[in-house]
C-alpha positions in Angstrom: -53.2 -12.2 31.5 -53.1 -14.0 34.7 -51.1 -16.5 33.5 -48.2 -14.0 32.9 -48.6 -12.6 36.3 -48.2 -15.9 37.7 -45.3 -16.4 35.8 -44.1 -12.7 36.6 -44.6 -13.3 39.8 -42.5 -16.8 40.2 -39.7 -15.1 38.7 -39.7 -12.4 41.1 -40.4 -14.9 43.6 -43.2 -13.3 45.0 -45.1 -16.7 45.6 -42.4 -18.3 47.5 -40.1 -19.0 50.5 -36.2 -18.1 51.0 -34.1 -21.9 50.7 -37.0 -23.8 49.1 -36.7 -25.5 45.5 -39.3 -23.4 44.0 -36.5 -20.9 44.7 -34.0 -22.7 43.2 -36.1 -23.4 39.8 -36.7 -19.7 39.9 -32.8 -19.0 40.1 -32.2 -21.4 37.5 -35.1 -20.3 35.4 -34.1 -16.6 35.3 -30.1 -17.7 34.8 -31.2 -19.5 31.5 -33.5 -16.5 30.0 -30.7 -14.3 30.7 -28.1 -16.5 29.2 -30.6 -16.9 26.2 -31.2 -13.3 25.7 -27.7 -12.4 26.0 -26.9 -14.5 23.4 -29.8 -13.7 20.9 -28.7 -10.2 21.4 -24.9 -10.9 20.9 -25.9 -12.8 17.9 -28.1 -9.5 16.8 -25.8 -6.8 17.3 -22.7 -8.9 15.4 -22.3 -8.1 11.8 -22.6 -11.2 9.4 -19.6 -9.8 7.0 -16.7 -7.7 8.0 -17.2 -3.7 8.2 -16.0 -1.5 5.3 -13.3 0.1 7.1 -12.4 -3.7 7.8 -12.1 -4.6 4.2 -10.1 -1.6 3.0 -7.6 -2.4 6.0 -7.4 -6.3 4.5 -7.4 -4.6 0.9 -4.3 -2.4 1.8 -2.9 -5.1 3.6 -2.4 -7.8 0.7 -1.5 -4.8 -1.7 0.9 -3.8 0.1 2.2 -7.5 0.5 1.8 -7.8 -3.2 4.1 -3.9 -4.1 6.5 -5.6 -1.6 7.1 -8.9 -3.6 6.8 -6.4 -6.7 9.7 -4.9 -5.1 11.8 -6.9 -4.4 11.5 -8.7 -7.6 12.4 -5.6 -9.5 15.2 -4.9 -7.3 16.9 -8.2 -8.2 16.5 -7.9 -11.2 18.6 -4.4 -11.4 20.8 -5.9 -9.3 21.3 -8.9 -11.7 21.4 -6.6 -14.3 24.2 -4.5 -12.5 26.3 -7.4 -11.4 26.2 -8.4 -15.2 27.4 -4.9 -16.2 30.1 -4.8 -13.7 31.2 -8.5 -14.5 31.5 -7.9 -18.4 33.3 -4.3 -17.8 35.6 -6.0 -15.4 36.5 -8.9 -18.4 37.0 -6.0 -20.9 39.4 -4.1 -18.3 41.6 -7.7 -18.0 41.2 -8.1 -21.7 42.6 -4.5 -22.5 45.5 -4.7 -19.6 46.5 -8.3 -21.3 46.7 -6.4 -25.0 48.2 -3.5 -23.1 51.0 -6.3 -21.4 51.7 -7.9 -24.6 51.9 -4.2 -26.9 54.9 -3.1 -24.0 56.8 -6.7 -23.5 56.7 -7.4 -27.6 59.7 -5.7 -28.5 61.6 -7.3 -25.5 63.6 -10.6 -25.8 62.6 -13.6 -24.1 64.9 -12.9 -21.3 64.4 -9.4 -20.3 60.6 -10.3 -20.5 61.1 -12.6 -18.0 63.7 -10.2 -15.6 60.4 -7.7 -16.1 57.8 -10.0 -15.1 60.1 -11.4 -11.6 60.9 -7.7 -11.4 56.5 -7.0 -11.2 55.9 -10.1 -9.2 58.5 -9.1 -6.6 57.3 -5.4 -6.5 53.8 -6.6 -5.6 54.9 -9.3 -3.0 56.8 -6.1 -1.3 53.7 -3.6 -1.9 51.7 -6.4 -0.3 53.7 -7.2 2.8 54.1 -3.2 3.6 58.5 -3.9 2.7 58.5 -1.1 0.3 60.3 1.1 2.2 63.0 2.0 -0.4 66.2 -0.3 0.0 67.7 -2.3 -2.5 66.6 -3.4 -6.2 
């Protein structure tokens, strides 16, 4: 027991003289058991695996990642589907305005067909340029 006095009492520095280097070992001496027990503690008090309320956060976090990608996925894939729709649609329209051209111009000979096709070209070139103002024809 009177060793841990002693020892007690050169931490406190009781036993010895301001400036000497029993002072200074004391200094260092309590500087390391502090440093020690702060980190024993620090070690103590930190939790070896994530908290619960840390998983679920990860957890939500790469499914929500994952309903993203999902997403997106799906939503090219409608749009895909869309453009195909609107690209097969748009090939019927030209097909039936082709049958519709060559129903209209099949009674005509081959020289009014042409005078009506100039006549449709020119019309647009005027419709186009804003020239279609009345005027000659």
């Amino acid at each position: 027991m009177t060793v841990l006095q002693t020892i007690g009492g050169f931490l406190k520095g009781a036993y010895t003289k301001f400036g000497t280097s029993a002072n200074l070992i004391r200094e260092v001496s309590v500087s390391v058991l502090t440093a020690v027990a702060v980190a024993v503690l620090v070690q103590l008090l930190t939790p070896s695996e994530p908290s619960p309320v840390a998983q679920v956060g990860d957890l939500l976090k790469s499914s929500m990642a994952a309903q993203h990608k999902a997403d997106s996925i799906e939503g090219q894939l409608r749009l895909w589907q869309v453009q195909r729709k609107v690209d097969s649609l748009t090939q019927v329209i030209q097909d039936l305005h082709e049958k519709d051209s060559m129903r209209a111009n099949a009674g005509l000979s081959d020289l009014d067909a042409i005078i009506r096709i100039n006549g449709a070209i020119e019309s647009n070139r005027r419709a186009s340029t804003g020239q279609n103002r009345g005027g000659h024809r």
